[in-house]
DRENNU-217958 format. One record per residue (C-alpha): residue in one letter; residue number from 0; y negated, x, z negated. Coordinates in nm, 2 decimals, decimal comma, always signed. Layout:
BEGIN
  aa    i       Y       X       Z
   A  NUM       Y       X       Z
...
//
This chain:
BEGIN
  aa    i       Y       X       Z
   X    0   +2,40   +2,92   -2,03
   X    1   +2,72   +3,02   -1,87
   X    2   +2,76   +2,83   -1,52
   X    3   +3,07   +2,61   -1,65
   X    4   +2,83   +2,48   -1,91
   X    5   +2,53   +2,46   -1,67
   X    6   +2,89   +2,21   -1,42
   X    7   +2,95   +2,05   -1,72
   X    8   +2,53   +1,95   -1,82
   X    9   +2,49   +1,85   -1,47
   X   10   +2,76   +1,60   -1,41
   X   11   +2,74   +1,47   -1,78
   X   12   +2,36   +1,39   -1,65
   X   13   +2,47   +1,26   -1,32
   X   14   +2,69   +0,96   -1,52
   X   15   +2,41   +0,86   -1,71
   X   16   +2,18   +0,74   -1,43
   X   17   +2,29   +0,40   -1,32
   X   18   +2,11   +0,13   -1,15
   X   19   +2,18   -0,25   -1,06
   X   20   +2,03   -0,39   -0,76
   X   21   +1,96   -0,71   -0,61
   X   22   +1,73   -0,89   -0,34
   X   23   +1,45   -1,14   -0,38
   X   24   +1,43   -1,41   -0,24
   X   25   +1,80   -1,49   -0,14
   X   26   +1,68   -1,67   +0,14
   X   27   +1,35   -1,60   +0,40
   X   28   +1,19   -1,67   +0,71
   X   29   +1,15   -1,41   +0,99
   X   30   +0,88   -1,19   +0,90
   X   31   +0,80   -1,28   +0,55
   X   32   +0,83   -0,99   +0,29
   X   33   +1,22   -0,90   +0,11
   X   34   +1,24   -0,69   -0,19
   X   35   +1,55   -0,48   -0,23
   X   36   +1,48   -0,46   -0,63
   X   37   +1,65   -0,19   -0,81
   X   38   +1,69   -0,11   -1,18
   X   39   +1,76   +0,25   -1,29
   X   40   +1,91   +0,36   -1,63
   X   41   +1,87   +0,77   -1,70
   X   42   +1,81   +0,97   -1,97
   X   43   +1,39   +0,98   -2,09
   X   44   +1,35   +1,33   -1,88
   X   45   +1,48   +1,22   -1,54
   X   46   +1,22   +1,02   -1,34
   X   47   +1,38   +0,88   -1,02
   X   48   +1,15   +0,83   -0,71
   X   49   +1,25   +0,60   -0,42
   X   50   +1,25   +0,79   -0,09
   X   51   +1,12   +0,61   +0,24
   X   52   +1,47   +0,50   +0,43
   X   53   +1,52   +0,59   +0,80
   X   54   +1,62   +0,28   +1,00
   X   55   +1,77   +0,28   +1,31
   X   56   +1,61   +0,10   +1,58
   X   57   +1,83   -0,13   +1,69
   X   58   +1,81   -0,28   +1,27
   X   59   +1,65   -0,61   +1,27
   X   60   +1,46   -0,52   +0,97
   X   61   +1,14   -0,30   +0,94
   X   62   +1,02   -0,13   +0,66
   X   63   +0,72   -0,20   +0,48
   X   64   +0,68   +0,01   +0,15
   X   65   +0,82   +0,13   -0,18
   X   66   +0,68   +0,13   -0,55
   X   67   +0,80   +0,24   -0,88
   X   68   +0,72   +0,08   -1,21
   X   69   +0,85   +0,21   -1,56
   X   70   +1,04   -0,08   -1,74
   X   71   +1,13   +0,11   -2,13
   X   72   +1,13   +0,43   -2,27
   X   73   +1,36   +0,50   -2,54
   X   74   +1,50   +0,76   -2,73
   X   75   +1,83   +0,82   -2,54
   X   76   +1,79   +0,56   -2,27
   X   77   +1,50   +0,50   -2,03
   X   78   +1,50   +0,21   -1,76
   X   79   +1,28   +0,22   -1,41
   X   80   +1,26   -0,04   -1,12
   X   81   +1,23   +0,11   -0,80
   X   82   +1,11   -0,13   -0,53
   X   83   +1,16   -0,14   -0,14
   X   84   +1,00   -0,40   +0,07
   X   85   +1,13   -0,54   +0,43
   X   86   +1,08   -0,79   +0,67
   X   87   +1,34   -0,95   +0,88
   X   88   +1,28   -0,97   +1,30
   X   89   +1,58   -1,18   +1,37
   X   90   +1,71   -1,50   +1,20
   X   91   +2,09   -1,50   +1,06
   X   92   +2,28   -1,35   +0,76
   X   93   +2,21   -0,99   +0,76
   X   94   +2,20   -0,69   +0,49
   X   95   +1,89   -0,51   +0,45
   X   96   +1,92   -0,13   +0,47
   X   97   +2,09   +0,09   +0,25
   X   98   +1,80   +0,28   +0,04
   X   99   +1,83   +0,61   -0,21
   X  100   +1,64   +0,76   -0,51
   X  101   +1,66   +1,09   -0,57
   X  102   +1,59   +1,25   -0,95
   X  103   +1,56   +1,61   -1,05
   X  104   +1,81   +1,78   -1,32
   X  105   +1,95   +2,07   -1,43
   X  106   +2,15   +2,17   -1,12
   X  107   +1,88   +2,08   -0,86
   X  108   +1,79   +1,74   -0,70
   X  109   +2,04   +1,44   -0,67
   X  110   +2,03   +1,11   -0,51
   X  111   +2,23   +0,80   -0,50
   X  112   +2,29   +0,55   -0,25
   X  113   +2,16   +0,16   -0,32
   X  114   +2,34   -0,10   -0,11
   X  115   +2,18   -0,44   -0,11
   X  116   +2,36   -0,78   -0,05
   X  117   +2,29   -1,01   +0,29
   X  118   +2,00   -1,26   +0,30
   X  119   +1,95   -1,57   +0,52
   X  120   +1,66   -1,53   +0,76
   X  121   +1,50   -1,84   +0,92
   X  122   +1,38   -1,85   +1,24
   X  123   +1,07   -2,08   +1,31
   X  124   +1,25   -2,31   +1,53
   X  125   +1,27   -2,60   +1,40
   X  126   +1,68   -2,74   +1,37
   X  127   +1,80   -2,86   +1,75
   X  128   +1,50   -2,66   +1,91
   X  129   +1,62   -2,34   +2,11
   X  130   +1,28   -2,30   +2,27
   X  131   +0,92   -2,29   +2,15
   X  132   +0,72   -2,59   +2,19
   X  133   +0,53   -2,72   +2,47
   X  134   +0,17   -2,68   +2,44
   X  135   -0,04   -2,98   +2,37
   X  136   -0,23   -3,13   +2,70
   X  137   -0,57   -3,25   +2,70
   X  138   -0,67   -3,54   +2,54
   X  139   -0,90   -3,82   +2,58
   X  140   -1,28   -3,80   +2,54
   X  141   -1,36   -4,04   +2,26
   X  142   -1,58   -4,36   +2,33
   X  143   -1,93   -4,33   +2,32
   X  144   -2,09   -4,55   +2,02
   X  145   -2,31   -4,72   +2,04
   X  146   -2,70   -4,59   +2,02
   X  147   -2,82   -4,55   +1,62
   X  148   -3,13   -4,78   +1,55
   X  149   -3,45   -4,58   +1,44
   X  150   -3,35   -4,64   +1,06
   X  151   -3,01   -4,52   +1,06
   X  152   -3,14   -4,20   +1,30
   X  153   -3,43   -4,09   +1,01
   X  154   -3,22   -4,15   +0,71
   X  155   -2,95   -3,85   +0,73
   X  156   -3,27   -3,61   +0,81
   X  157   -3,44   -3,76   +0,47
   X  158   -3,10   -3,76   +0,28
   X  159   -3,07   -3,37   +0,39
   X  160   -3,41   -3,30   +0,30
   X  161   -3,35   -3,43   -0,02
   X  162   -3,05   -3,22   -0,13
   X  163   -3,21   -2,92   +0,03
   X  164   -3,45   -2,93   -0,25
   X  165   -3,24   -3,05   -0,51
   X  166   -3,05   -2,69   -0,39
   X  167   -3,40   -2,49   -0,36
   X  168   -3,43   -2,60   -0,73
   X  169   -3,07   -2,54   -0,86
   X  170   -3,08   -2,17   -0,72
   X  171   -3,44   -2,11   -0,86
   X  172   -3,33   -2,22   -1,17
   X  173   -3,02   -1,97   -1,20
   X  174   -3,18   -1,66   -1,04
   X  175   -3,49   -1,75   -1,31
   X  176   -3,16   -1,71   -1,55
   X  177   -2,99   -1,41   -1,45
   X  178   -3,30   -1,25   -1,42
   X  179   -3,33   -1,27   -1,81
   X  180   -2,96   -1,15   -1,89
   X  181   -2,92   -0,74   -1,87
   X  182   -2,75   -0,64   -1,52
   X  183   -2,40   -0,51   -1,57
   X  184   -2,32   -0,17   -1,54
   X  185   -2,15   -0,07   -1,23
   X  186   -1,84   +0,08   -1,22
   X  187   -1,87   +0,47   -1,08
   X  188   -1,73   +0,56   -0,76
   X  189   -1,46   +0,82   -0,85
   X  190   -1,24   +0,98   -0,62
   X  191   -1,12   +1,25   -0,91
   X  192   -0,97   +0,88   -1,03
   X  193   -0,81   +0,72   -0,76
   X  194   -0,64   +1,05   -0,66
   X  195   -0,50   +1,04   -1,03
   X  196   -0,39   +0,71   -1,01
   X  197   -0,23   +0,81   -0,67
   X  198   -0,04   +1,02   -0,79
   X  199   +0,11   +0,81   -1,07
   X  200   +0,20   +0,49   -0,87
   X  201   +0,24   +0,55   -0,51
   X  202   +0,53   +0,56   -0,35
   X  203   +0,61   +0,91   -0,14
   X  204   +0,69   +0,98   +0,21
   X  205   +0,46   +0,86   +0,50
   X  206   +0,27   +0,59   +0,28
   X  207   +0,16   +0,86   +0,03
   X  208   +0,00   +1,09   +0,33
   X  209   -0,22   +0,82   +0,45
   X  210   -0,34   +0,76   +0,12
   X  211   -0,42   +1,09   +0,04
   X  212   -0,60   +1,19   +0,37
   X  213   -0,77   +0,82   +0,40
   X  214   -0,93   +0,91   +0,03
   X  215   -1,04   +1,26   +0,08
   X  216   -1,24   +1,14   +0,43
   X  217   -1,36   +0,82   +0,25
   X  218   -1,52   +1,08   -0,01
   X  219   -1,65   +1,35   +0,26
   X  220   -1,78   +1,00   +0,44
   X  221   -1,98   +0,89   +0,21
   X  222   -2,15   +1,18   +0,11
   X  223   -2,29   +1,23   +0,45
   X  224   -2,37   +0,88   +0,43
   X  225   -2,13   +0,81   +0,76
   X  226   -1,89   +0,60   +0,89
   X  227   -1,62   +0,74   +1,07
   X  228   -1,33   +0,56   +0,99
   X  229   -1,30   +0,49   +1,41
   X  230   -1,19   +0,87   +1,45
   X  231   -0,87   +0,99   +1,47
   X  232   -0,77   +1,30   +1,20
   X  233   -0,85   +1,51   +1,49
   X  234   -1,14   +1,41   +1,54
   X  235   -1,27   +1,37   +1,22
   X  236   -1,13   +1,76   +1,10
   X  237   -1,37   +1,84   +1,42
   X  238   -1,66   +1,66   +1,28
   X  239   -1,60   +1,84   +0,97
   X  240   -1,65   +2,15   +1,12
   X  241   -1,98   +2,14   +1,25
   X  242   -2,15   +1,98   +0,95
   X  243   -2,30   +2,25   +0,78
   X  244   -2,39   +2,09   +0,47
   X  245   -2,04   +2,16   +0,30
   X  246   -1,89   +2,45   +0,09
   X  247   -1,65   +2,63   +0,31
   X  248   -1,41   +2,57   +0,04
   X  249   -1,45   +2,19   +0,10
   X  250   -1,40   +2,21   +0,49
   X  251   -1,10   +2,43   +0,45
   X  252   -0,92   +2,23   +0,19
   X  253   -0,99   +1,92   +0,36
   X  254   -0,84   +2,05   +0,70
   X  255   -0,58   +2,17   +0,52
   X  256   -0,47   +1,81   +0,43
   X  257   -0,52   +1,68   +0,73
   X  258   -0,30   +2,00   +0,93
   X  259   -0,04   +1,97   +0,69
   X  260   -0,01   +1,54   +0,66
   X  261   -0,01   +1,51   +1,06
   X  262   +0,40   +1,59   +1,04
   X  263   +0,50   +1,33   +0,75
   X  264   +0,23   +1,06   +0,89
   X  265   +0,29   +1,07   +1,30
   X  266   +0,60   +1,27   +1,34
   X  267   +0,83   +1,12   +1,12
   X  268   +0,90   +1,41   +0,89
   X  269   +1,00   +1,36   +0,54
   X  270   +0,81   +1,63   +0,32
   X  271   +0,98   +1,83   +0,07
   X  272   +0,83   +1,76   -0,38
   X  273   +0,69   +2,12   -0,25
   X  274   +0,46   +1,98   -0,02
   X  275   +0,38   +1,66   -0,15
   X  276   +0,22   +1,87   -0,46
   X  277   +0,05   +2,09   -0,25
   X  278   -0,04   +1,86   -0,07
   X  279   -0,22   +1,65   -0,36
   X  280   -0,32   +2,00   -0,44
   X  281   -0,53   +2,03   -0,14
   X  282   -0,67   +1,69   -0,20
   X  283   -0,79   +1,76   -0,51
   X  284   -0,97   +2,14   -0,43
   X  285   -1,16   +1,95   -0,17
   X  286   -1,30   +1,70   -0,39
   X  287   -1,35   +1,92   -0,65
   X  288   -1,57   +2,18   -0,41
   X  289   -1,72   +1,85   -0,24
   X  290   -1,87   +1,78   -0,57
   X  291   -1,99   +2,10   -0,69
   X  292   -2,24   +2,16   -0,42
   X  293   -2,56   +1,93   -0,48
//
């Protein structure tokens, strides 16, 4: 293909992705969740992604996460809603951030911009206030009634003795039941699976890291039979190393996620499609050595 044609494929592409966007609710209080709701026509091969924005400081929204969900698949046409959710810090009539999605073509990738239309946050003040609200003082002790006669003292104990064994019954009764019915099956824990489904649905960026890396250590975790959510990746990749239970392939392949998802997840980088797949990549060598050794 000459490079004229290869111009002329890649801007006839570029015209037919469009998207219309809009931003539920119209109207919210500070701090609850806004969606900036996006729906992207493209031709069946492009798959546009929402990308994680980068807000300045000084915007009074913060950003929360970002999802995809296929609407239609068609011959020519295919439709996708890409969603990014905010919350609103100060009341008013503001615009929430300007997003992008980015797709991947002929010529290389491409992105377009998504601006989204004000909203109306509501402060909890209620209309008039322009301060919080004192604190309630103290109030007063109730009166003391007067003493129960020997009657009315014994009959709550009886009455509560009663409906204990009415409930001693009841749940003899059911367990006697259930015992007789055939235990369901449990579903299998399978990390293979929710790496898989990972990959499918989550959003990328930052939010995609933490997934990744809190899966792999929830799988190394309970294979020891520990609990070290408390630790810090750090911490955890030295743990790692001392155990000498594991395949070196599983220690290297977990530190390698955790080394190369400390940028996107506590630095603020944005990784490249490159090293998101490696990255999934890494993830999935360590599970796959995890389970191999006995």
């Amino acid at each position: 293909m000459s490079a004229l044609a290869a111009l002329l494929l890649a801007a006839a592409q570029a015209s037919s992705v469009s998207h219309a966007a809009r931003v539920e609710p119209a109207a919210a209080a500070v701090g609850e969740p806004i969606e900036v709701v996006c729906d992207v026509e493209h031709p069946p091969a492009v798959r546009p992604r929402a990308l994680e924005p980068e807000l300045d400081p000084s915007a009074p929204f913060v950003f929360l996460d970002a999802r995809r969900e296929p609407l239609s698949a068609g011959a020519d046409k295919s439709a996708t809603r890409l969603v990014w959710r905010f919350a609103g810090l100060e009341p008013g009539s503001a615009a929430p951030p300007a997003v992008e999605y980015a797709w991947r073509e002929a010529g290389g990738e491409r992105r377009a911009s998504v601006s989204a239309p004000a909203v109306e946050l509501k402060g909890v003040l209620a209309e008039g206030e322009d301060a919080p609200r004192p604190l309630l003082s103290f109030r007063a002790p109730p009166e003391e009634a007067p003493a129960p006669s020997l009657l009315s003292a014994l009959l709550p104990p009886l009455a509560g003795g009663a409906a204990a064994l009415a409930l001693l019954a009841a749940a003899f009764l059911v367990r006697r039941a259930r015992l007789r019915r055939r235990a369901p099956a449990l579903v299998p824990y399978d990390p293979a699976a929710r790496l898989a489904e990972l990959r499918a649905v989550a959003a990328g960026g930052r939010a995609r890291h933490y997934e990744l890396t809190r899966l792999v250590r929830e799988a190394f975790d309970r294979r020891a039979g520990l609990d070290l959510r408390g630790l810090t990746d750090e911490e955890w990749a030295g743990a790692l190393a001392r155990r000498g239970d594991l395949a070196p392939e599983a220690r290297d392949a977990a530190a390698g996620l955790l080394a190369g998802a400390r940028g996107p997840k506590y630095a603020g980088e944005r990784p490249t499609e490159y090293r998101e797949r490696e990255a999934f990549e890494r993830a999935l060598a360590a599970l796959r050595a995890l389970e191999a050794r006995p």
